[in-house]
N, C-alpha and C positions, 0 to 999 in steps of 0.2 A: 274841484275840491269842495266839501261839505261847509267846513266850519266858519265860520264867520272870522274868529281869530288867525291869527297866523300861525300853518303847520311847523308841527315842534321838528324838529333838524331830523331826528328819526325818522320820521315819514320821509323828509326831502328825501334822504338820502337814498332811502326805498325803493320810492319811485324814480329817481335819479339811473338807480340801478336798473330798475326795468326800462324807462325808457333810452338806458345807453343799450341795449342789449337787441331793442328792436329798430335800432339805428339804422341810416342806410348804408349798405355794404353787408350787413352784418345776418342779414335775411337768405333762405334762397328763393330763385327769381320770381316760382307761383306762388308766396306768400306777399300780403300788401298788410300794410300797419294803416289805422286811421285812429285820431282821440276821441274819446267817448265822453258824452257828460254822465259820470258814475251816478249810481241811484243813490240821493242826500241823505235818506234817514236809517242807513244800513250800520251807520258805525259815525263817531264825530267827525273823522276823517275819509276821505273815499277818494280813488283815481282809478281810471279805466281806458281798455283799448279795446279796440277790436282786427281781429286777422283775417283776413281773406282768403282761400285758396282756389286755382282752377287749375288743374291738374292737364286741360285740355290745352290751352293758347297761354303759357307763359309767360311773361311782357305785356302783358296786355289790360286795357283796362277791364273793369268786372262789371258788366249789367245782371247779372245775373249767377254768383260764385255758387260753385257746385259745394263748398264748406267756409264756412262761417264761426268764428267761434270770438268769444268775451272774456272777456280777465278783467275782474275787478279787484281793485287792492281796498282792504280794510285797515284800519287802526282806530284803537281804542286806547288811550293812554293808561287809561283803568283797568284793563283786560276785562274779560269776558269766561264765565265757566267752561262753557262749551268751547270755547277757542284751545284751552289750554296757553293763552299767550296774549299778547296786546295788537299781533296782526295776524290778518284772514285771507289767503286768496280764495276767490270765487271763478269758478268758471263755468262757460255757457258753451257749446259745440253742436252745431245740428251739421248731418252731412245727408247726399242721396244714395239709397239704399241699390245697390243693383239686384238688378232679380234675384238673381242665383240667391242674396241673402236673405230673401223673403222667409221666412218661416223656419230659418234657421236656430233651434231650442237657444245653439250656444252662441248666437251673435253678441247678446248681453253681452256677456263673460269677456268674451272676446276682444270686445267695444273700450267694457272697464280698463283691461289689460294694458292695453294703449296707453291708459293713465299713467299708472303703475310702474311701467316699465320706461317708459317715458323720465318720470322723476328719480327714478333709480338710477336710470343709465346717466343721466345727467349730474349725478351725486348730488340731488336738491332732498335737501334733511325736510322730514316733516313728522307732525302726528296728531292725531285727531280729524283723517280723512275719511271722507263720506259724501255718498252722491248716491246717484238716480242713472240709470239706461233707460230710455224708450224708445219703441218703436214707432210711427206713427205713418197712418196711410191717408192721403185727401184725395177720394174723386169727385170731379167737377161734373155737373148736368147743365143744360142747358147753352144758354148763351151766355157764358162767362169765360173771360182770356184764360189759356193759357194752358199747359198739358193735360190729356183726358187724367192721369193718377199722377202722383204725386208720392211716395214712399221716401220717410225720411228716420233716420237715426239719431236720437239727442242727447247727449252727454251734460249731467251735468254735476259737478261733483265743490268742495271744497274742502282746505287743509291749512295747516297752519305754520309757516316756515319755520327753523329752528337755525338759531345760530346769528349773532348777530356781528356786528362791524367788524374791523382789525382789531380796535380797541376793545370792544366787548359792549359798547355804550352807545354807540352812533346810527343805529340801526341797521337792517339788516340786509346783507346782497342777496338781490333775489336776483340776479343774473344768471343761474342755473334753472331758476323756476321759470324765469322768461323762455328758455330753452327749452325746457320740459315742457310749456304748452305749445311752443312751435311745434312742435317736434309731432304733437296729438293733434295739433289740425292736421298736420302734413300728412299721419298716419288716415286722418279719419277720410281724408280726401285723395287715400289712394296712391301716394306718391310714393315711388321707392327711397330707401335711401338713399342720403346724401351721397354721392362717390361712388353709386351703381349707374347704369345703366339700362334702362325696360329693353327687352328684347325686340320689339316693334321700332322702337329708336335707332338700334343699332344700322351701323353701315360699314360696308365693308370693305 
């Protein structure tokens, strides 16, 4: 946390909520939670995580997660214009591109969607949402580790939750927004939904 003072009970409660949300149990199995030291001069207040996913080896630990994604919490007791409110989430997602999505016009769109649909299905209120899609390709020359190419996808967008405590005063559950970003790693890194099955899985 950013401020020097002591976070006003709003924010506890905030980040309370988000971090009951990415509790243990409360995940499924290829996502991994770690604390992040939030970036200090973004807002008076700041908390951050970041998610892991590999889609490939479940349980497992991550040298190398095929998606990756950051959730930063803001608060300004002052608010902010552009926020429309006194808190901001920020998020960060890069995942790997498989061929087939190479050059595909509508992957953007597609990419955003995840967002979107994400926070919708999850009934997490917002408004004054906005971000970025890009595609990005790294090949390597020479004598340097590590795959010849490299194609990746990066999400990055923010918004601003709406709706605060039971009482109206105690800040706000982001326990739906901590779901809505599960929910867009999980998507970005390929994983079916929760309660399917992949067809390559099956047995019979």
């Amino acid at each position: 946390m950013s401020a020097a003072t002591a976070p006003p009970p709003e924010f506890r409660r905030a980040v309370a909520t988000l971090s009951a949300s990415m509790g243990a149990g409360r995940l499924r199995p290829e996502l991994y939670v770690t604390a992040l030291d939030a970036p200090p001069r973004l807002a008076p207040y700041t908390w951050a995580l970041q998610v892991e996913a590999d889609a490939a080896n479940p349980g497992e630990d991550l040298d190398e997660p095929d998606t990756s994604g950051r959730l930063i919490l803001l608060h300004d007791p002052a608010g902010q214009d552009a926020w429309e409110g006194t808190f901001r989430l920020v998020c960060f997602v890069q995942a790997r591109l498989e061929p087939e999505q190479l050059g595909d016009e509508m992957f953007p769109e597609v990419s955003w969607s995840w967002l979107t649909e994400a926070l919708e299905g999850c009934g997490a209120e917002y408004v004054a949402l906005g971000g970025t899609v890009t595609q990005t390709s790294s090949v390597r020359f020479g004598d340097i580790a590590g795959p010849a190419r490299d194609d990746d996808v990066e999400i990055r967008a923010s918004w601003t939750p709406v709706g605060g405590g039971p009482d109206g005063t105690s800040g706000p559950d982001l326990s739906r927004h901590a779901e809505a970003f599960c929910q867009l790693v999980a998507a970005a890194a390929g994983l079916p939904p929760v309660g399917t099955v992949p067809l390559g899985r099956r047995t019979v």
